[in-house]
VOPAGU-2260 file (C-alpha; in pm, 1 decimal, decimal comma):
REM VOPAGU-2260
SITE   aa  ch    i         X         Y         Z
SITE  UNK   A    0     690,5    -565,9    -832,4
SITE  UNK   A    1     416,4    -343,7    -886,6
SITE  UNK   A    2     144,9    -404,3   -1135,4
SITE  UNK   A    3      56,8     -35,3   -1294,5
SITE  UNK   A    4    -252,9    -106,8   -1514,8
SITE  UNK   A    5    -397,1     188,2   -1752,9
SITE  UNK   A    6    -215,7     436,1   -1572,6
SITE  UNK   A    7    -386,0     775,4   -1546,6
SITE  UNK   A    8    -330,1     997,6   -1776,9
SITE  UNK   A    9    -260,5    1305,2   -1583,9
SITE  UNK   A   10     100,1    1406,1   -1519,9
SITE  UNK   A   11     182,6    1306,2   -1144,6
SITE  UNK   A   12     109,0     924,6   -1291,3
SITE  UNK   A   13     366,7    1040,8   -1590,0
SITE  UNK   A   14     619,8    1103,7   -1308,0
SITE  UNK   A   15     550,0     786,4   -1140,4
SITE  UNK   A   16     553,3     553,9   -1457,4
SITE  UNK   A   17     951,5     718,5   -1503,6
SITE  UNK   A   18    1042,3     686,8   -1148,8
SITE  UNK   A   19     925,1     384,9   -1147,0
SITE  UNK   A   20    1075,1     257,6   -1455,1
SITE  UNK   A   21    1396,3     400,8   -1358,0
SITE  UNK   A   22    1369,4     197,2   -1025,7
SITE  UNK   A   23    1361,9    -132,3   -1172,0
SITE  UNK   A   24    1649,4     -65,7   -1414,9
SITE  UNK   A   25    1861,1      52,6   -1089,2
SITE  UNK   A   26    1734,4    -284,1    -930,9
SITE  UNK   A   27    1553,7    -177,1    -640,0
SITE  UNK   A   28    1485,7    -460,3    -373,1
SITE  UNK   A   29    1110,4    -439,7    -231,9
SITE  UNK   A   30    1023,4    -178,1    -468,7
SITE  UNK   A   31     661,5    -254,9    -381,0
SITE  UNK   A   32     703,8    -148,0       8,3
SITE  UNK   A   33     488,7     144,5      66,0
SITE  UNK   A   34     433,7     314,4     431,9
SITE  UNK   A   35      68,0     358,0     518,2
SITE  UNK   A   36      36,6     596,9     796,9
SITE  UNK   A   37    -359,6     647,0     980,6
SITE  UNK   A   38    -500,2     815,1    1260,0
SITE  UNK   A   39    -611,6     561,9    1568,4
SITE  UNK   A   40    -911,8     799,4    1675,7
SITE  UNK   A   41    -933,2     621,1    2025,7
SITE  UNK   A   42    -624,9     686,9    2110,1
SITE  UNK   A   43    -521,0    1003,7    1893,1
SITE  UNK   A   44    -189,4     906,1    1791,6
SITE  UNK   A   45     -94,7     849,9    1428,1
SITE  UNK   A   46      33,9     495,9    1352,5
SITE  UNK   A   47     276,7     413,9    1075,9
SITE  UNK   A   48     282,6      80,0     880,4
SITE  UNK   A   49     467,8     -73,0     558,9
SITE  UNK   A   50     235,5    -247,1     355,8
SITE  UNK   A   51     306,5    -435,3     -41,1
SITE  UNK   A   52     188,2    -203,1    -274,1
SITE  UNK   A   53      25,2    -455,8    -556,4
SITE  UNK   A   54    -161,7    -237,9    -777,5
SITE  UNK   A   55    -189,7      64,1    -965,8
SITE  UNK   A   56    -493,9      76,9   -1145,1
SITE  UNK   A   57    -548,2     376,9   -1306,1
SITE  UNK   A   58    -561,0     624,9   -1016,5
SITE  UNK   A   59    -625,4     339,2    -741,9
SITE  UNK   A   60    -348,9     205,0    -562,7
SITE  UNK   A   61    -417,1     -99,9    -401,9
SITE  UNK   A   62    -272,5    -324,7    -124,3
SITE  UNK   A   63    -436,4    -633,7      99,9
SITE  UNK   A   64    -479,9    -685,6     435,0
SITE  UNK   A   65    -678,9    -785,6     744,1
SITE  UNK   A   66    -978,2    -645,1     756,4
SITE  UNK   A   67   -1002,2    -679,7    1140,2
SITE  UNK   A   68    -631,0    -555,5    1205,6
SITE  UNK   A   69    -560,2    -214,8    1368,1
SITE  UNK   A   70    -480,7     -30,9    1068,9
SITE  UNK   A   71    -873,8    -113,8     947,2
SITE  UNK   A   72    -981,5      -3,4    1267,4
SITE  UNK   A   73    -818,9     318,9    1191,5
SITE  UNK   A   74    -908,1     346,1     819,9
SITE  UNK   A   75   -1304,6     248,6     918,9
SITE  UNK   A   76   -1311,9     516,3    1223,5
SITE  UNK   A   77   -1095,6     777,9     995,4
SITE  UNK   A   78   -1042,7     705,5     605,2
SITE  UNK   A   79    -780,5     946,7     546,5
SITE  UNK   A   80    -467,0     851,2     556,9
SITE  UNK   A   81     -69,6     990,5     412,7
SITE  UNK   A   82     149,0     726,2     224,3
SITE  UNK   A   83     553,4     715,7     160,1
SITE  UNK   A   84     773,6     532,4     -87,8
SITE  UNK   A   85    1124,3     556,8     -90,1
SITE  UNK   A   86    1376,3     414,3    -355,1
SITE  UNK   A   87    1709,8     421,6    -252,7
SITE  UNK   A   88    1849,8     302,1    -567,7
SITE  UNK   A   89    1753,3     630,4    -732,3
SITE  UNK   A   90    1695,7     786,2    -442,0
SITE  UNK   A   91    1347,9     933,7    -503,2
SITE  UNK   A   92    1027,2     963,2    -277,2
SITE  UNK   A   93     707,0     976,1    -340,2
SITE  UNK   A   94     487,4    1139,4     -77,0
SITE  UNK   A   95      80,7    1093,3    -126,0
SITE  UNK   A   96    -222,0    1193,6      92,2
SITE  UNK   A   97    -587,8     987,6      12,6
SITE  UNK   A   98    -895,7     833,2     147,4
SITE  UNK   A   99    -883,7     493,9     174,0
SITE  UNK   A  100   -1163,6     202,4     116,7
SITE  UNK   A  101   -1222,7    -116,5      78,1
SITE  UNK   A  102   -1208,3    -320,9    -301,3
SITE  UNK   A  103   -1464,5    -486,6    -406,8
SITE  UNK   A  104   -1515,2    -870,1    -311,2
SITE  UNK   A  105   -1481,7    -938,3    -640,5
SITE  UNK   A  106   -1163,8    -814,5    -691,6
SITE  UNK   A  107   -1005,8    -945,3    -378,6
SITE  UNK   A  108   -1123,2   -1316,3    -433,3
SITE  UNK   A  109    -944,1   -1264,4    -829,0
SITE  UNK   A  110    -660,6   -1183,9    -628,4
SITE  UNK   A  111    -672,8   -1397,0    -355,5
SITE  UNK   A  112    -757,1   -1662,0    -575,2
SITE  UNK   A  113    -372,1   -1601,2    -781,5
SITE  UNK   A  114    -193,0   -1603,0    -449,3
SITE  UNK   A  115     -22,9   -1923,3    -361,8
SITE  UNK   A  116    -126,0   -2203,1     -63,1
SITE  UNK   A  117     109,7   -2088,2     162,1
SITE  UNK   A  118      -0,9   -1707,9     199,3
SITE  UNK   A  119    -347,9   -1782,3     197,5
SITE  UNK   A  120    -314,6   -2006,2     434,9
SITE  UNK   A  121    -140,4   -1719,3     652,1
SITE  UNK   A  122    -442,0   -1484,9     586,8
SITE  UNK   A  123    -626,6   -1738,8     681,4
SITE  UNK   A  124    -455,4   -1848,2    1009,2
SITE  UNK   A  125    -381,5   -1491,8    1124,6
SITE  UNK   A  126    -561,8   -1266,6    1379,7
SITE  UNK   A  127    -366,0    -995,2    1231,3
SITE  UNK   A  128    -200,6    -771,0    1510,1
SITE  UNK   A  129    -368,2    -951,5    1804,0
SITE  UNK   A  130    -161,0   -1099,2    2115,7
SITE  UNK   A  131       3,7   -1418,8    2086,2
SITE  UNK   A  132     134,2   -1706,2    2329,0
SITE  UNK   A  133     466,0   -1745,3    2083,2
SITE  UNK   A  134     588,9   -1740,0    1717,3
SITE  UNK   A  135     575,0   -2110,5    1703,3
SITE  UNK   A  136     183,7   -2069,3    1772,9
SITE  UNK   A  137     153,2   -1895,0    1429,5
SITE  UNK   A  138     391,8   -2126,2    1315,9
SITE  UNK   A  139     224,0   -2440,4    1386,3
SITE  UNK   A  140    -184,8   -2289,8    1340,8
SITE  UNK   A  141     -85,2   -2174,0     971,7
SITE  UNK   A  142      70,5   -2558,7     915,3
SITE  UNK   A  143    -280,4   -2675,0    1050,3
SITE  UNK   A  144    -424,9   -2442,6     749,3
SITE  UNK   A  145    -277,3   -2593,5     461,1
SITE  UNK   A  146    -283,0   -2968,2     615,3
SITE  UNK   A  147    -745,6   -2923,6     703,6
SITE  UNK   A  148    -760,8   -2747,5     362,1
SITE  UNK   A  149    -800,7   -2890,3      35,5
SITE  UNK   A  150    -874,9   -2537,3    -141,8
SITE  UNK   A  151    -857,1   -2242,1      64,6
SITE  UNK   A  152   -1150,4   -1995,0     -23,6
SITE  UNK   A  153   -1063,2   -1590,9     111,7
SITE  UNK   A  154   -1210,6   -1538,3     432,8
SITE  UNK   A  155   -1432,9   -1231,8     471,3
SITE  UNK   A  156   -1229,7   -1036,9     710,5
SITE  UNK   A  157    -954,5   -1048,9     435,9
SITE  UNK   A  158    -929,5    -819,1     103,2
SITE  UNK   A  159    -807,1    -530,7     -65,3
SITE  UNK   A  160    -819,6    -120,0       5,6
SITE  UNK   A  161    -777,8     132,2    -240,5
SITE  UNK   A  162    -671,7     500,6    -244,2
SITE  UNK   A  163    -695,3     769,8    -471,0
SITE  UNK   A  164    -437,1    1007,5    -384,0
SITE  UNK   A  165    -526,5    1378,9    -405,7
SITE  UNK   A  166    -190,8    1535,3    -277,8
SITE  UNK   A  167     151,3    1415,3    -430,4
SITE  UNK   A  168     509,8    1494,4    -321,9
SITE  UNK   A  169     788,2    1395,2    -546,5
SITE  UNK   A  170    1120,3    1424,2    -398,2
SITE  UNK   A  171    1449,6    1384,2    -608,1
SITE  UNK   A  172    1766,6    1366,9    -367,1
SITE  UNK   A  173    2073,2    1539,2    -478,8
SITE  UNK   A  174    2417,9    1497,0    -352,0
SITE  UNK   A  175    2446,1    1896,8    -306,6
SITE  UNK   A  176    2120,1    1846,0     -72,5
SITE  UNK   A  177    1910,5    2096,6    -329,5
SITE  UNK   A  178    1662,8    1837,4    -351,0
SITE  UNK   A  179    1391,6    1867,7    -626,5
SITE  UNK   A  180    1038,1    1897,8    -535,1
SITE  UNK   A  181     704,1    1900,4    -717,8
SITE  UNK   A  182     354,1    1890,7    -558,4
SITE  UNK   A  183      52,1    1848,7    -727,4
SITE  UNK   A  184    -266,8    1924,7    -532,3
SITE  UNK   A  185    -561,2    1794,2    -667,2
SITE  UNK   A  186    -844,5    2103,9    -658,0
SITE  UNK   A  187   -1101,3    2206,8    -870,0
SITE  UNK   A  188   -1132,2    1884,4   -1108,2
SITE  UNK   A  189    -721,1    1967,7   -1236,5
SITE  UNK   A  190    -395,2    1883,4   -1048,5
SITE  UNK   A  191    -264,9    2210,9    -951,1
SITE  UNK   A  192     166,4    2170,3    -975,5
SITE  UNK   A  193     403,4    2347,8    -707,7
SITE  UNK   A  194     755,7    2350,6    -644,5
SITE  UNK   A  195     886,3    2346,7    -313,1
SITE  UNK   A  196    1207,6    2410,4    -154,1
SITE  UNK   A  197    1470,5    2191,8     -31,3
């Protein structure tokens, strides 16, 4: 699930809400899976990643990660970045382009904070996206977590990033392939609406 808080007013959040809402009747599995894509500067190729969406917050979306992985590399070195979610059940996609930051502590320790033992314990344990010996080396340093820990506090290499998109795509598939598709661009202090074709 995603948690969509105050939603913005302005009408590409309107067409999320009823995608969205439309979504969860169809029962979509991991509606929350969003694909973060980011340029790796040092070695010029554009890297692709799915991340859990948790928040919308009025025009913030907001996920959690490592802040020493190589997708924080690449958001720190270049902080634009293009985003994808598909929903098969309804078989829409939304298409976004943003700069990305970093949350404040605050907000990632309130979330951190409502997560459960066993996934902090996992942020904890993780040097996400660097080399490992074997899966039961994860396996057996996250167990090592939770057993040394009596309350697990969020480490400072692990929080939240935000993005404000400024470019939407939504995509409505049709069985006649004359898909439906509305931009908004956001330029000039107003969201400037397009059609595209299929």
């Amino acid at each position: 699930m995603i948690e969509l808080v105050n939603l913005n007013q302005s009408e590409p959040y309107d067409f999320l809400k009823k995608y969205y809402d439309e979504a969860i009747a169809k029962n979509q599995k991991i509606i929350e899976a969003i694909s973060i894509s980011s340029l790796n500067k040092s070695s010029m190729e554009v890297e692709s990643r799915f991340v859990n969406l948790k928040y919308v917050i009025n025009d913030e979306w907001i996920f959690f990660s490592n802040y020493n992985s190589i997708k924080a590399q690449n958001f720190h070195s270049h902080d634009q970045i293009s985003a994808v979610i598909f929903w098969n059940q309804t078989n829409v996609q939304i298409r976004m382009k943003a700069k990305i930051k970093k949350t404040s502590p605050e907000f990632s320790d309130k979330h951190f904070n409502g997560r459960t033992p066993e996934k902090n314990a996992l942020a904890i344990a993780s040097n996400q996206s660097m080399p490992i010996d074997s899966y039961e080396q994860i396996i057996e340093k996250h167990r090592s977590v939770i057993n040394e820990n009596n309350e697990l506090k969020r480490p400072d290499y692990w929080g939240g990033y935000s993005f404000k998109p400024y470019y939407f795509e939504f995509w409505e598939g049709n069985t006649s392939r004359i898909n439906k598709r509305i931009t908004y661009e956001y330029t000039k202090n107003s969201w400037k609406k397009s059609f595209l074709q299929p």
